[in-house]
N, C-alpha and C positions, 0 to 999 in steps of 0.2 A: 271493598267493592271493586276498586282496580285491578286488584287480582281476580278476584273473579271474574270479571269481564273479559280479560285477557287471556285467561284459561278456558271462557267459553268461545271464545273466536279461533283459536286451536281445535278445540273440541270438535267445529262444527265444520271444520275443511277436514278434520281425522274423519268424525264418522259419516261425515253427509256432505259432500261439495256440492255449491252452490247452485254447479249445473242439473243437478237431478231436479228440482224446484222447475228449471225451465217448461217440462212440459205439462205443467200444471198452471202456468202463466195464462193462458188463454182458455183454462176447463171452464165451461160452460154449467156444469152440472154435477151435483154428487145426491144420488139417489137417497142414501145413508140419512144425510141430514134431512134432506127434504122429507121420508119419512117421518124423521123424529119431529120435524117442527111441526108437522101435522100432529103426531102425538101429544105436542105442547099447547096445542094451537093458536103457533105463532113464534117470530122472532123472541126471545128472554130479554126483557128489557128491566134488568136489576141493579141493584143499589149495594153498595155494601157498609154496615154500623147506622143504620137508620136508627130513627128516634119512633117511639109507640104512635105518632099522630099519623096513625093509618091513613084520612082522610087528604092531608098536606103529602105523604107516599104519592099515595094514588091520583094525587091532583097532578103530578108531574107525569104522569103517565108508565109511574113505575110500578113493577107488579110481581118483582122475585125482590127477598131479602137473600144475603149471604151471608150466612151466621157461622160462626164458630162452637162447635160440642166440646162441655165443659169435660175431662176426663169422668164417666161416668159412677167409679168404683173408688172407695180409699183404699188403705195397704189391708185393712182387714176384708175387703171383699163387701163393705156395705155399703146402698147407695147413696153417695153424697148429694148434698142437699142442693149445693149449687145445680147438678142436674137436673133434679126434679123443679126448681125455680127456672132454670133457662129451658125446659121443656115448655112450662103454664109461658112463659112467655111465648113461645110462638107459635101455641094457640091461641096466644092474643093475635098474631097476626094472618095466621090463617082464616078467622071469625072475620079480620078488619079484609079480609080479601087478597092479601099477600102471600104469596106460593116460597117455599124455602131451598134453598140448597143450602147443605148443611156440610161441615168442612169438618172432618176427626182431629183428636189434638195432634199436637208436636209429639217428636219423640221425647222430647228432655221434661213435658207432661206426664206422659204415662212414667218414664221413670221415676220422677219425683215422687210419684202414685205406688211403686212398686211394683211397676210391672216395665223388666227390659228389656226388648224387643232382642238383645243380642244372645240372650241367653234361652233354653229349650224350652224352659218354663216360664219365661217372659214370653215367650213367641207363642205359645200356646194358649197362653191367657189375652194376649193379642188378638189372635183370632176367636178366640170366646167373646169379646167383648165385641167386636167386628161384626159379628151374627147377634149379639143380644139389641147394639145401637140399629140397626137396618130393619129388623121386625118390633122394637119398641117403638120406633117411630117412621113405624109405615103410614100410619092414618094420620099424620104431619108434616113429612116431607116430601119432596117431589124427586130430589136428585141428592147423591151424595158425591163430595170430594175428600179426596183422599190426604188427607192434611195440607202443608202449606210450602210453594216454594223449595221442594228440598232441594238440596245443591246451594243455595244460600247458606252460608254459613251460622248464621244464627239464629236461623231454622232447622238447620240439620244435625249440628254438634249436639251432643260426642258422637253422633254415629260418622261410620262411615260413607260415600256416595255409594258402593254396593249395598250398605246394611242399609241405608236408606232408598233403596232400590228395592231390597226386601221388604221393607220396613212398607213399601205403599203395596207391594203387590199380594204380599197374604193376606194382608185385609182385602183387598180386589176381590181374590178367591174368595174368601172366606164368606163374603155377603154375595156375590153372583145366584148362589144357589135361591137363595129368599128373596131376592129382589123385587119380582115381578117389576110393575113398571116405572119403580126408581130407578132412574139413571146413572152409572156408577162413572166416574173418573177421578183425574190427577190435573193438576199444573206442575208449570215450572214458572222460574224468573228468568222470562224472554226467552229466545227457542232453546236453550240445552240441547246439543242434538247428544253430548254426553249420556244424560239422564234418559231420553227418550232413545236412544238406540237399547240401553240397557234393560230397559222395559219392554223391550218387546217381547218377551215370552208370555209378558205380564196382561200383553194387550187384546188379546181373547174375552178378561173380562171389562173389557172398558166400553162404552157405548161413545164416549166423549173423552179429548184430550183438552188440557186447558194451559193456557200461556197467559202468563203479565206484562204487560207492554207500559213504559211510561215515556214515551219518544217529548224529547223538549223538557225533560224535568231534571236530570238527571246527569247526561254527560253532554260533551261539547262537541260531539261530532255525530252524525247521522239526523239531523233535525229537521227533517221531511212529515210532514203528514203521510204521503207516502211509503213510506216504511211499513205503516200498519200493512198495507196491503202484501209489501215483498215477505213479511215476520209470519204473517200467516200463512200465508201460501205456504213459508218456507213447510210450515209445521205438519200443515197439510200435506204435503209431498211426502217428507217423512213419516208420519204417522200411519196414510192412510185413511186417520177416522176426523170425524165430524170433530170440529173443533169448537171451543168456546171460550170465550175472550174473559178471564174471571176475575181481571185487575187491570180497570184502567183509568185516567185521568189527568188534571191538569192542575197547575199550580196556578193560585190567583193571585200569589203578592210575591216579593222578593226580586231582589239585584244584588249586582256587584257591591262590594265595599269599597269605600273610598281610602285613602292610605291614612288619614284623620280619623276615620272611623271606626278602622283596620287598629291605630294606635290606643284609641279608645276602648276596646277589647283586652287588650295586650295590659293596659294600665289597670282595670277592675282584679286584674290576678297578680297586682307590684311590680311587673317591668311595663318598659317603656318600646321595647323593640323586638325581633322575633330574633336577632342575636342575643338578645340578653335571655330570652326566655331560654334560650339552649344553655346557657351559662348555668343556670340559676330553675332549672326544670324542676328540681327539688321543692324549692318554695312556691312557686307557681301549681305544684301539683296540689301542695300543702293549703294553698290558698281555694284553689278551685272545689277540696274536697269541704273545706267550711262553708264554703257559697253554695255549691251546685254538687251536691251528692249523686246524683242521677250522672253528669256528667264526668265525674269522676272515675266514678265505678263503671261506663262503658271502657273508658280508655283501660283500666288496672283490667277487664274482661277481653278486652278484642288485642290489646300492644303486644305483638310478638319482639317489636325491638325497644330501643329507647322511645320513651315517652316524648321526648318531643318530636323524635322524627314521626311517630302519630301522628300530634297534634299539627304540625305542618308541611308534612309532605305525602298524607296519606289523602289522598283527594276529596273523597266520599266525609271523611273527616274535619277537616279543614275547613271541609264549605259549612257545616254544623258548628265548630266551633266560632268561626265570625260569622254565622246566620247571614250565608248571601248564599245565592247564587249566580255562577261565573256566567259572565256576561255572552258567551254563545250557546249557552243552555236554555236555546226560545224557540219557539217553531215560527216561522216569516207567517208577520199577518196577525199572531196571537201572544202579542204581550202577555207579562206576567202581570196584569190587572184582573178584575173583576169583571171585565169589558172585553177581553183576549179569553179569558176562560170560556165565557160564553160563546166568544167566536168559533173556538176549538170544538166545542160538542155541533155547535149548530152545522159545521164542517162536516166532522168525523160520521157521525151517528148516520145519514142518509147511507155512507158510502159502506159503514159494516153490513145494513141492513141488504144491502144487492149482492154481498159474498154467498155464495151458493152452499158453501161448505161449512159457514157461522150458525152455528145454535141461537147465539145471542149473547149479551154482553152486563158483566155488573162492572158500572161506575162507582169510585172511589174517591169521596165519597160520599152520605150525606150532610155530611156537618164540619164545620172549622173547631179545629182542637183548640185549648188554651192553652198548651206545652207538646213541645216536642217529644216526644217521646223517648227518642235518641239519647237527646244531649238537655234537656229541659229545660229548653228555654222558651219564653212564650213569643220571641219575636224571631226565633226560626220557622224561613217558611216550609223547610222539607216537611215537616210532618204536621204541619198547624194549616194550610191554607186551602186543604182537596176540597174544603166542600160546597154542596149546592144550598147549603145555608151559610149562615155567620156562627159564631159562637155565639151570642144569644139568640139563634132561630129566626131571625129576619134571611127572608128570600133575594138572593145574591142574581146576578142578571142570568149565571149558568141557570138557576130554576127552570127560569122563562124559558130559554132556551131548548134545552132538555124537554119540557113540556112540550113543545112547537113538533119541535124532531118526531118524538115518540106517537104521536100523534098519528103521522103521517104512514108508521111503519106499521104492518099487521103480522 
């Protein structure tokens, strides 16, 4: 993630300096979207990995799911089941009153599927599928995006940033023609002006561009509320089109570690110090892969070098392996509590809702996970803590909050 981040801060003085944003600081108006919210009727005030209790959705004042489409075909070209099961699901929430935007798989989906986007006959079966998901489920869904994040590295490997350039834009093409009034777009992770310069041939068929934003979760510098607005705009400037917010949120638990509890880490995998663990990475890896297989198997997936320099000096890393995070990773005003989350939407949400150029936004997310995902553990908060519930389904102060907000927005 350090590299990435650092190659998109390059990227975006290469393809887009910061001055061009300027005179988009003080626009007043963008025809474009205003349109489309009238199409929608209304700000998109969504959710994203909701739970089926439609009525608990809607009581928040939330009224888009953002779901992910299972790859729809196996290698023989028949349709897999998991499709037609995540289809009947949401027409379970269509029936419950919840509107869809629906996200295409990964690349490293479709290949596993047998179909490569790299190759003549992977790209053409690409776009067959591309036209069969957009007219299978026109009478479902509302908008479609074009998979996930790419330029994130473990969302886009093995392709490359061009072939995942390609990779979102012939599906673009490819469903433009049948659309009628689904909405077609893309994200990225944070503005990319990389990814989105490169798109732009692409952007004919887009009605909407989309960006993830998680200011305060994340890293240690830029931890402004305000930021959401400079990240936008910026996207805006560059793009041109109506923008929509497709990932964003706050962390409700987690801190620093203490050096006692930093040692206590170090000790569950038999050393005692993060010198000895470089000594002795062997057995430590050896140990982590008997305990924690999940975590394991990220590092033997993502380690370009030695494994401990991973483990300790790769930051996005690091803070996963001792479940904290670093202590200027908080926005002023919105502790990493239950109490600070809430703070953060009851903030944020009025000030997206007056961007002139915002479609609308899906929070991330509904629910608190019981394992990380990452690194699996269930006391990390990166990926256990997004949501507007608990893990068992008790309503956390964000609900309220959210609720209050959404309320207020048309």
């Amino acid at each position: 993630m350090e590299a990435f981040i650092k190659d998109q801060v390059i990227a975006t003085l290469k393809y887009a300096p910061v001055h061009i944003a300027a005179s988009y600081l003080k626009k007043k108006a963008c025809p474009e979207a205003a349109r489309l919210r009238g199409q929608l009727g209304g700000f998109i005030k969504g959710i994203c990995h909701p739970s089926d209790q439609y009525g608990q959705i809607r009581g928040a004042g939330i009224e888009w799911n953002r779901a992910d489409i299972p790859v729809p075909f196996d290698r023989d070209g028949n349709l897999r089941q998991a499709y037609a099961d995540w289809k009947e699901r949401m027409r379970g929430y269509r029936r419950g009153g919840i509107r869809i935007l629906a996200v295409t798989p990964y690349p490293h989906e479709f290949i596993e599927h047998g179909v490569d986007p790299r190759t003549p006959e992977g790209e053409r079966r690409l776009k067959e599928i591309a036209v069969f998901l957009i007219r299978d489920l026109r009478e479902i869904i509302e908008a479609v995006q074009i998979t996930n994040e790419q330029g994130l590295p473990r969302f886009t490997l093995p392709l490359t940033m061009a072939e995942a350039v390609r990779f979102i834009g012939v599906q673009l093409k490819a469903m433009a023609p049948y659309k009628e009034n689904i909405l077609l777009g893309y994200n990225s992770a944070g503005p990319q002006a990389d990814l989105h310069s490169q798109m732009r041939p692409w952007h004919q068929y887009c009605d909407w561009i989309g960006i993830d934003i998680y200011i305060g979760c994340f890293l240690e510098q830029g931890n402004f509320l305000y930021m959401y607005d400079i990240l936008l705009r910026y996207l805006w400037s560059l793009t041109g089109k109506p923008i929509l917010l497709c990932e964003f949120g706050y962390i409700s638990g987690g801190a620093p570690k203490t050096a006692a509890e930093k040692r206590a880490v170090l000790e569950r995998y038999g050393v005692s110090s993060e010198a000895e663990l470089r000594r002795d990475v062997d057995r430590v890896m050896a140990s982590m892969k008997a305990q924690n297989e999940r975590m394991y198997r990220y590092i033997m997936d993502n380690a370009s070098g030695g494994y401990a320099d991973f483990i300790l000096n790769n930051i996005e890393f690091t803070n996963h392996f001792y479940s904290q995070l670093p202590a200027k990773t908080v926005l002023p005003g919105c502790p990493h509590t239950p109490r600070g989350q809430a703070a953060f939407y009851r903030d944020i949400l009025p000030k997206l809702a007056k961007l002139p150029f915002l479609l609308g936004c899906f929070i991330y997310c509904w629910q608190d996970s019981g394992m990380c995902y990452v690194c699996g553990q269930a006391d990390c908060p990166h990926e256990t803590r997004w949501g507007l519930l608990t893990v068992d389904g008790k309503e956390k102060p964000a609900y309220y909050a959210v609720k209050d907000a959404f309320s207020k927005i048309s």
